[in-house]
Phi, psi and omega in degrees: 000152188253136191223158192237127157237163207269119155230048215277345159200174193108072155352296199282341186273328165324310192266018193234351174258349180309329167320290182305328176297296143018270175318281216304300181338290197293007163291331183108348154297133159277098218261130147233157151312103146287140182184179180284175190253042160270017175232026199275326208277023163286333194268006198265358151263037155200132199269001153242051172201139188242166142322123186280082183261131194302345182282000218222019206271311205291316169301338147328308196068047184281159158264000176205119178250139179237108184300113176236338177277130186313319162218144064249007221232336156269350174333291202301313179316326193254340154287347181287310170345290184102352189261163176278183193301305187299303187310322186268340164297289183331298223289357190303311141305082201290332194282009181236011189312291237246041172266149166292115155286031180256125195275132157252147185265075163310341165273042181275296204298004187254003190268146167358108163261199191307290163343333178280326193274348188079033174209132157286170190277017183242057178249152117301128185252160203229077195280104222216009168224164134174236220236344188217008164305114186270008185212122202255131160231139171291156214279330194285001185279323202266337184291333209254299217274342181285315168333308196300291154344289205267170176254332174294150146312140181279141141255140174241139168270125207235176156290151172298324176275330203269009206255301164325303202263007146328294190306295196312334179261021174065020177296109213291149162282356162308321233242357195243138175246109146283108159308116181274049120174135202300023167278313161347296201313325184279355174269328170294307152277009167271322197271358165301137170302300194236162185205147174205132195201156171269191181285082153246209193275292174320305150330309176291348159303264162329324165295319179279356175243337190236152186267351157227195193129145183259134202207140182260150173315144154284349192060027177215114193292341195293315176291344184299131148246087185296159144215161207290340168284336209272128153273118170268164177257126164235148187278145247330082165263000000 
């Protein structure tokens, strides 16, 4: 069967439903991801799911469409819960409550390593931005509290827009890694030596590729994506 599952945006939550594709794929289904296509290129580091576009679903033909994302029409529901994100997006589903929610990349090693960037692996990398964050810190706030913490030179890692306003805060370019596409991203942050990142997209990474990383709290216990790798951090103790 052919299955569509609706995720259409949010890095980190797009790659936090790869379980479940995962899962249904080893059913012997032909699984996708619908989403926008600034997130298609994540799917070139993993071989059971391909990329959707929400214009092209009728022509598809799937035989099972799974709604999975929260908002805008689950928000209110899933803040009511009370559950954090992985439980309750599984729980949407009884047959996906009791999948290991960790996400894998079976393509990582075929993806870029640090070296291709012109960085060695005796880095700390600092991810210090994004996009759906209700609690915001500056990058130099967050650069003070990893300084306490790694022992590697920091690097930070950015986006093309969020790489602009580094430079703008005169943050030397030598000190910036920009992935040219988010298939990259898990290889990179597995093989840094050290990682320190807020609740993003990178954080959900980390969890599924490293066995530590320093990581800050969102300060909504609901929004944290804790794993079991994670140190937390708080900014400015």
């Amino acid at each position: 069967m052919r299955i569509c599952i609706v995720y259409h945006q949010r890095l980190g939550d797009i790659i936090r439903v790869l379980p479940i594709a995962r899962h249904l794929a080893g059913q012997g289904h032909s699984v996708y991801v619908e989403c926008l296509a600034q997130y298609w290129g994540l799917f070139s580091c993993v071989s059971y799911v391909r990329p959707s576009d929400p214009k092209q679903r009728d022509k598809m033909r799937f035989g099972r469409v799974l709604e999975l994302e929260i908002w805008p029409h689950r928000y209110d529901e899933y803040r009511a819960s009370g559950k954090p994100w992985g439980d309750f997006v599984f729980g949407l589903f009884p047959e996906f409550a009791q999948l290991n929610q960790r996400p894998e990349f079976d393509l990582i090693d075929e993806q870029p390593p640090l070296e291709d960037y012109g960085f060695s692996r005796e880095i700390c990398l600092l991810a210090p931005f994004g996009y759906s964050q209700g609690k915001q810190y500056h990058a130099g706030a967050l650069m003070e509290a990893c300084r306490r913490v790694a022992k590697r030179p920091i690097v930070f890692l950015a986006d093309e827009a969020q790489e602009a306003k580094l430079l703008t805060w005169r943050v030397p370019q030598a000190m910036i890694l920009r992935a040219k596409s988010p298939a990259h991203l898990p290889r990179i942050i597995r093989d840094a030596e050290e990682m320190f990142t807020i609740n993003s997209s990178p954080c959900i990474i980390a969890g599924a590729v490293r066995k530590e990383f320093w990581h800050v709290s969102s300060g909504v216990a609901q929004d944290d994506a804790f794993s079991p790798a994670s140190r937390v951090v708080t900014v400015g103790d």
